[in-house]
PLY file of the C-alpha trace (Angstrom):
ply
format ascii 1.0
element vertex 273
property float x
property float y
property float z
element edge 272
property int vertex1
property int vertex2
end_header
-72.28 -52.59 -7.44
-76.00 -53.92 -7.37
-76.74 -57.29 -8.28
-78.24 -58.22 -11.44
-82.32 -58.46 -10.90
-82.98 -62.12 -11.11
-85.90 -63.02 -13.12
-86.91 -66.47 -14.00
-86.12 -67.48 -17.33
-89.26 -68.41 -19.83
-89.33 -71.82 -20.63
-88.42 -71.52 -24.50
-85.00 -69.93 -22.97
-84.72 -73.29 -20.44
-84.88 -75.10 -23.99
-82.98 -73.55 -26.11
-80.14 -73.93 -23.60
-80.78 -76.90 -22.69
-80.82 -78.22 -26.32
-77.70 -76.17 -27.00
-75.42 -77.66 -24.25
-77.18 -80.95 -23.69
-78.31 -82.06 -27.41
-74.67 -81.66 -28.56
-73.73 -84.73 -26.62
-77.00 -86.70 -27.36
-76.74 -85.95 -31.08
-73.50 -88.07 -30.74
-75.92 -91.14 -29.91
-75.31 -94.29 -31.11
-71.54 -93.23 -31.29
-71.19 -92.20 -27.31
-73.23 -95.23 -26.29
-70.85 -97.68 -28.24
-68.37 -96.44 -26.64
-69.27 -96.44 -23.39
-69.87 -100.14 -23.96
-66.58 -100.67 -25.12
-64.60 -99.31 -22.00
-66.69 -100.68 -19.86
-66.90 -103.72 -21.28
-70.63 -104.01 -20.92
-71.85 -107.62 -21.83
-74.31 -110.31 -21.14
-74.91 -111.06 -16.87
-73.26 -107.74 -16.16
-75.05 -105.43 -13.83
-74.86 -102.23 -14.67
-75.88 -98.74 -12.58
-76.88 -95.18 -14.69
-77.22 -92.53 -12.02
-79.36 -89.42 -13.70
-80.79 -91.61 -16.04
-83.75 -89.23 -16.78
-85.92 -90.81 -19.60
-84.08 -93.80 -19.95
-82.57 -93.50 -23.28
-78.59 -94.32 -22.25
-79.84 -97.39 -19.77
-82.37 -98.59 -22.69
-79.72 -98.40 -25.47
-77.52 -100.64 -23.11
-79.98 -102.97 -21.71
-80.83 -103.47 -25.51
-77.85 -103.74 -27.22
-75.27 -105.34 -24.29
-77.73 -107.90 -22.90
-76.61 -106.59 -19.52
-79.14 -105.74 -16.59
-79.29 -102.37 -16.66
-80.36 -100.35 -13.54
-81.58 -96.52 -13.78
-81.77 -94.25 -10.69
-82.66 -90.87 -10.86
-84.92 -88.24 -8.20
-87.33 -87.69 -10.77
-89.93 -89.00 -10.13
-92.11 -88.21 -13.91
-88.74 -88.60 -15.98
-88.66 -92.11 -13.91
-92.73 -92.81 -15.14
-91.95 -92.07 -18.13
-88.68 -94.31 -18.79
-90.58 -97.24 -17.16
-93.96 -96.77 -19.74
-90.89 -96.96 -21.84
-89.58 -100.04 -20.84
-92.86 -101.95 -20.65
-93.32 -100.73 -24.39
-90.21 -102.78 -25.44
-91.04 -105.89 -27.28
-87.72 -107.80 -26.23
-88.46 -106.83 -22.72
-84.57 -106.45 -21.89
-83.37 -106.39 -18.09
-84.18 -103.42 -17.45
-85.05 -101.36 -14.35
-85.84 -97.94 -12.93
-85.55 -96.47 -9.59
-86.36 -92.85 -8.03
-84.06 -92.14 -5.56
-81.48 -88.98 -4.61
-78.15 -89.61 -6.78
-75.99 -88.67 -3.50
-77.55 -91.56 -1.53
-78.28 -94.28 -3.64
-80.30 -97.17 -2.52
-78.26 -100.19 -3.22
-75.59 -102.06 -1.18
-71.96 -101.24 -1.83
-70.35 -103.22 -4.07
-73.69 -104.77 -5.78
-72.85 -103.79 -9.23
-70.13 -104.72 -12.01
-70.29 -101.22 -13.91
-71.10 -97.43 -12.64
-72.16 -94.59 -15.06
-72.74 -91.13 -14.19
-74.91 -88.84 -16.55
-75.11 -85.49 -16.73
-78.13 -85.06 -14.11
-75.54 -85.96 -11.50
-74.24 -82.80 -11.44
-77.31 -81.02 -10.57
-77.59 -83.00 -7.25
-77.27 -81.24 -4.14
-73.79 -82.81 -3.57
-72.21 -83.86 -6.89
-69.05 -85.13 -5.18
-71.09 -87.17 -2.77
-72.81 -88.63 -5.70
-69.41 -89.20 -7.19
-68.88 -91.25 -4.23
-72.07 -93.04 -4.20
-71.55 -94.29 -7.50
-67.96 -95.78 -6.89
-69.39 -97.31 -3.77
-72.08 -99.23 -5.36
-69.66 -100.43 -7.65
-67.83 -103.79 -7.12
-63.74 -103.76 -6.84
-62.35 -103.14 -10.01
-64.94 -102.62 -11.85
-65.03 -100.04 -14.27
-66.76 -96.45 -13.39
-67.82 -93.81 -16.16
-69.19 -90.08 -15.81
-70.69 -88.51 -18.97
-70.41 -84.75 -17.55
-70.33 -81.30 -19.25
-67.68 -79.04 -18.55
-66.46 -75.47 -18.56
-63.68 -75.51 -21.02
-63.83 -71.70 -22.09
-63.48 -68.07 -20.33
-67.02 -67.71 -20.14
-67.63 -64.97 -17.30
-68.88 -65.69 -14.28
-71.93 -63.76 -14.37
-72.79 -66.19 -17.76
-71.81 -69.29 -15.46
-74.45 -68.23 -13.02
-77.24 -68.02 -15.80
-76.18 -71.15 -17.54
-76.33 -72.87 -13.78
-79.47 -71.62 -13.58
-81.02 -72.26 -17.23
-79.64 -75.87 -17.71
-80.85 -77.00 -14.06
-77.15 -78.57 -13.47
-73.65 -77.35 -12.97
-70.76 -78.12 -14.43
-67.47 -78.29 -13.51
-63.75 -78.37 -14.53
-62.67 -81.29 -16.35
-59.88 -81.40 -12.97
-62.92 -81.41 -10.86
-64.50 -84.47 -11.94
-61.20 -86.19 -11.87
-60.81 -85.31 -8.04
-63.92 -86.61 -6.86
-63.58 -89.38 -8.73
-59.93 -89.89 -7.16
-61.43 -88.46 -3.41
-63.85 -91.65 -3.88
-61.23 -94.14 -4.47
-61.17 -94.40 -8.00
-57.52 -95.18 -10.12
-56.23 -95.00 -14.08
-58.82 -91.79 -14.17
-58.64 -91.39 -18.30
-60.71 -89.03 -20.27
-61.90 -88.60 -24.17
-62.44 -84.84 -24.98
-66.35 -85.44 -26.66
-67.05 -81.71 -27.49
-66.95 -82.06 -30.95
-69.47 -84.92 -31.20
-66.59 -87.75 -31.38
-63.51 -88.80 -29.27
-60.97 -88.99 -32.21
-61.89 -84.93 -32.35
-63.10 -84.31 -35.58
-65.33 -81.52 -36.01
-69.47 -81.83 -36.07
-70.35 -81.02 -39.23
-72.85 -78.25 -39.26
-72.51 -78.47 -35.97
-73.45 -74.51 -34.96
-75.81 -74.38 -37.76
-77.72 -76.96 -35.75
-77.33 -75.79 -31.99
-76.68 -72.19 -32.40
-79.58 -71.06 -30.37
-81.58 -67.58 -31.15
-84.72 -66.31 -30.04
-87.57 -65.41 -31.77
-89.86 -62.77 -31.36
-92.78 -64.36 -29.26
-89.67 -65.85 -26.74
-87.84 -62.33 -26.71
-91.91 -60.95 -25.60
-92.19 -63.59 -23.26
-88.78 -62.60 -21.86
-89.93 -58.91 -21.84
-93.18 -59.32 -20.17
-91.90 -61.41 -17.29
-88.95 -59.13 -16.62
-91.67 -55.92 -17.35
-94.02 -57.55 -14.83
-91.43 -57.59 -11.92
-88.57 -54.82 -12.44
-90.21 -52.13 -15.10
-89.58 -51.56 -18.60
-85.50 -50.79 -18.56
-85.20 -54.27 -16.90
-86.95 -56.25 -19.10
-85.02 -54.45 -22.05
-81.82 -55.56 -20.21
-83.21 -59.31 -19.44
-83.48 -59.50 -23.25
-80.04 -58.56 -23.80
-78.70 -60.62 -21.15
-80.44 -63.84 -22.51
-79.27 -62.55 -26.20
-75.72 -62.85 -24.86
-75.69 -65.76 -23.19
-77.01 -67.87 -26.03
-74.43 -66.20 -28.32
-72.24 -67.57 -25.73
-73.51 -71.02 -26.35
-73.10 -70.44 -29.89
-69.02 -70.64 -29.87
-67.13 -73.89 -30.59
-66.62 -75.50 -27.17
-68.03 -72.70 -24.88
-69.04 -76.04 -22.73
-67.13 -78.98 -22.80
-68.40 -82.80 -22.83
-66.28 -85.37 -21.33
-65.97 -89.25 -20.90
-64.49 -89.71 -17.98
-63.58 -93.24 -16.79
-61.58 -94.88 -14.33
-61.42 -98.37 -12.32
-62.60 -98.43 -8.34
-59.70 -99.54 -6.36
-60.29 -102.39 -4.25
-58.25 -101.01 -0.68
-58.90 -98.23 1.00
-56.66 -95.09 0.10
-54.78 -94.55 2.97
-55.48 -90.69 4.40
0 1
1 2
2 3
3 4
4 5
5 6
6 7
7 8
8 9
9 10
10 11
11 12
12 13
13 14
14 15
15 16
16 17
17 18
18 19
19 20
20 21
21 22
22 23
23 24
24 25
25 26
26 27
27 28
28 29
29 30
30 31
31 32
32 33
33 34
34 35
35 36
36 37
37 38
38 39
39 40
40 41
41 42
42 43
43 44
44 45
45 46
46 47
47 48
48 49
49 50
50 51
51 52
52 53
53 54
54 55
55 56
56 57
57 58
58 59
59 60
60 61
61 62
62 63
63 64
64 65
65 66
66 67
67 68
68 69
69 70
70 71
71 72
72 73
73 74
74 75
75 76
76 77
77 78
78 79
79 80
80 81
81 82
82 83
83 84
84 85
85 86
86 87
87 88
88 89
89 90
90 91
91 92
92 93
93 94
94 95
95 96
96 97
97 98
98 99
99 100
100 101
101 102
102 103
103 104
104 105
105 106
106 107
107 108
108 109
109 110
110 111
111 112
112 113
113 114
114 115
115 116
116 117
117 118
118 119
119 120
120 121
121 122
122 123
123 124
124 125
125 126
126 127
127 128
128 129
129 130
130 131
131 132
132 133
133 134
134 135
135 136
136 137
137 138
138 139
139 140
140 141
141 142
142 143
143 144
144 145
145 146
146 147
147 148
148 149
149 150
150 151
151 152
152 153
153 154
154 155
155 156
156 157
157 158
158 159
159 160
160 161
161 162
162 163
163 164
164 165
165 166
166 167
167 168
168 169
169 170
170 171
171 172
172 173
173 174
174 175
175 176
176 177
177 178
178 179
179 180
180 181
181 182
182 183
183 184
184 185
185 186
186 187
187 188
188 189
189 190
190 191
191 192
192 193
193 194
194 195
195 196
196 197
197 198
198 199
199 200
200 201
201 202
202 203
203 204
204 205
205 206
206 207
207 208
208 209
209 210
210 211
211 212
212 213
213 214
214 215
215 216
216 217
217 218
218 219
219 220
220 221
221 222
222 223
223 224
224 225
225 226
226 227
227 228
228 229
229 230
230 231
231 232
232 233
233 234
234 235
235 236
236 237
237 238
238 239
239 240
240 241
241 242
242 243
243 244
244 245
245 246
246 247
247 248
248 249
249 250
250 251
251 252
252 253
253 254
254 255
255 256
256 257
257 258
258 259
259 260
260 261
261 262
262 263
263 264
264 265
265 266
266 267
267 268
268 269
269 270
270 271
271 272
């Protein structure tokens, strides 16, 4: 069997996925963020590490309402720019700083900070369990270590997965995945809350596929026809519109992507091999 022509998806599609899958989780806010706080433990003269911080908006909301010093890393470069105009906007001017750098090589000593989170942009580095590991090794022994990472939690098909991959710019993995590395890095007490339905106590999100169910409209389902016209012919570009039909119908059923808080505590010894 032939593979599927690939053709790049328009950049309404990149949205509407994006904001399917990822603006689940953000709508959660002020919620999520309080409770990262909480199990961390986040306070006043802690130093704290987000790795795929993007814009800025989980290190801001921590530098602003912990009083910790709040470090963001993340490779790119504009998203950086931007969360540092930001920053400098802030009238309280909290402890807060940005860095570009790749997430599987941070550059920071080991051991330099009190509290490690991962965000979702970690997994679409070019070696997510290396990044795993950078972030537990920048951490100091004992101290707390969070990822805040979508995952598959449905029988979507592989063929889907691929498209998804593609469309959201990261992959995720199996909730047992991110648990692994996390162990693999030296990393103990690995617990989880299940945030898929906007809250870790699991109520429902009210309205919740009224909000995110993605559909396209007629000027996104032309764009999608002309770009798949202009490289495979007119039965492709019928089919591309189909595909991308299906896969957001996909993103449309409760839980068809997970979202997890996972957090555990950085050993202080060496596992043993």
């Amino acid at each position: 069997m032939s593979a599927t022509p690939r053709v790049p998806p328009v950049p309404a599609v990149l949205r509407l996925v994006q904001m399917a899958v990822l603006g689940r989780w953000r709508a959660t806010g002020e919620d999520l963020y309080r409770e990262v706080a909480r199990v961390t433990e986040a306070a006043p003269k802690k130093e704290i590490v987000v790795s795929g911080c993007g814009d800025g908006v989980t290190a801001e909301w921590l530098a602003l309402r912990t009083a910790a010093s709040v470090t963001g890393v993340d490779p790119d470069l504009d998203a950086i720019e931007g969360a540092e105009t930001r920053a400098r906007a802030l009238a309280n001017a909290p402890q807060l700083h940005y860095q570009g750098a790749p997430l599987d090589d941070l550059p920071y000593e080991t051991a330099v900070f009190d509290i490690a989170i991962g965000e979702p942009a970690l997994s679409s580095s070019g070696d997510p369990a290396r990044a795993v590991a950078e972030l537990v090794r920048v951490t100091k022994p004992m101290g707390p270590v969070v990822l805040l990472q979508p995952t598959w939690s449905s029988d979507i098909s592989v063929g889907a997965r691929e498209l998804l991959i593609e469309r959201l710019g990261l992959r995720p993995f199996l909730l047992v995945e991110w648990k692994q590395m996390l162990r693999d890095a030296g990393v103990v007490d690995v617990q989880v809350q299940d945030w898929t339905t906007g809250s870790a106590s699991g109520a429902r999100w009210t309205g919740a596929s009224a909000a995110y169910a993605p559909v396209l409209n007629w000027r996104q389902k032309m764009q999608i026809l002309g770009r798949a016209w202009r490289v495979w012919g007119w039965r492709e570009a019928r089919s591309a519109v189909e595909r991308e039909t299906t896969l957001l119908r996909e993103l449309s059923r409760e839980r068809a992507i997970g979202f997890q808080l996972i957090k555990g505590v950085k050993w202080p010894h060496a596992r043993s091999a």
